[in-house]
N, C-alpha and C positions, 0 to 999 in steps of 0.2 A: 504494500500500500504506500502509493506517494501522496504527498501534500503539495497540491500547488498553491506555492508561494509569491509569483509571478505579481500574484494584488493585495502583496502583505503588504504594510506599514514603511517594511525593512524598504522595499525595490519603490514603493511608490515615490517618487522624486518631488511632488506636490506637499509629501508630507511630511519630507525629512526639515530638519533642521542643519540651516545651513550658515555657519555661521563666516564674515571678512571682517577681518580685524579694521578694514579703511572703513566700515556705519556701524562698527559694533555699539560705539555711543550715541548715533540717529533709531540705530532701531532698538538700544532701552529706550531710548526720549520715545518714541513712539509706543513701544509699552507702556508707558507709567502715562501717557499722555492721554493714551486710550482706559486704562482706568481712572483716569481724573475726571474727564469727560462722560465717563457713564455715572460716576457721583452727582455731578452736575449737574445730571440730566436727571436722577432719582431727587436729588436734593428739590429740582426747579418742580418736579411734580408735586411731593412734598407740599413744596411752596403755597403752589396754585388752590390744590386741597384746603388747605387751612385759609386762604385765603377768600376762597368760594366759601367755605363754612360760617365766613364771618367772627371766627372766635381770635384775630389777630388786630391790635390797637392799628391804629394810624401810624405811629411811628413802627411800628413792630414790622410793617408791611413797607415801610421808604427803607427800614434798614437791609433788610431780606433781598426787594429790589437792587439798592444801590451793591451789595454784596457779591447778586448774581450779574450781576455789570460788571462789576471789578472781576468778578472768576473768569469771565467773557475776555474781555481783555485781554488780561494775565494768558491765557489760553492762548489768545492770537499771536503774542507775542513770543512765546512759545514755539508756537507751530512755524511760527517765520524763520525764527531763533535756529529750526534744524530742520528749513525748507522743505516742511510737509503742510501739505494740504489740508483740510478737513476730513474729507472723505478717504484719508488715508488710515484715521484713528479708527478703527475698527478691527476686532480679529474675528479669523475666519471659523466655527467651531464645526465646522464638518457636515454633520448631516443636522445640527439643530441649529446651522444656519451662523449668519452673523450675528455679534456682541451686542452691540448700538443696534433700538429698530430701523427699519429705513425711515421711518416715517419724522420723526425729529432723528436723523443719525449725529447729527453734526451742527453746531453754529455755524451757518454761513452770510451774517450778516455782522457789522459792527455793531449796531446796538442789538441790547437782548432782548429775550421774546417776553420777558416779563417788566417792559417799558406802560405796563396800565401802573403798578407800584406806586410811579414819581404824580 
């Protein structure tokens, strides 16, 4: 009895890990970038939640705002910092799909989407 291996893990080229010392430090930035970015993105819903609830003061909701502005930023500056994209912060998980939904994957505006806040 043989085992084909042909569409193991080992031989699939898509799934190895391949590492060059010339981006090893763009693609951690792009690791830690992509889970920063999915906090951001649990955090802003977070946000919205408590904020549609009505249970957050007036200033509770300009801080909250002005915060996820400044993460927005900070993020851009970031992503320029080690000439990645937006839609580059994402990992791929296989068959349960990508990280980030498509649906908000990414900031791709200057200001944030939670600009009702100010």
């Amino acid at each position: 009895m043989s085992i084909d291996r042909s569409n193991s893990p080992r031989t699939d080229r898509r799934r190895r890990v391949e590492l060059d010392p010339d981006t090893v430090e763009r693609d951690i930035a792009r690791f830690v970038l992509t889970v920063v970015e999915l906090l951001r993105q649990l955090m802003e819903r977070q946000a919205l939640r408590r904020v549609e609830s009505g249970e957050l003061t007036d200033d509770q909701e300009e801080r909250i705002g002005l915060t996820l502005m400044l993460l927005d930023d900070r993020m851009s500056e970031l992503r320029s910092r080690f000439g990645l994209r937006p839609e580059e912060l994402n990992i791929d998980l296989g068959p349960l799909g990508p990280l980030l939904p498509k649906a908000i994957q990414y900031s791709t505006s200057p200001t944030p989407r939670l600009g009702t806040f100010t």
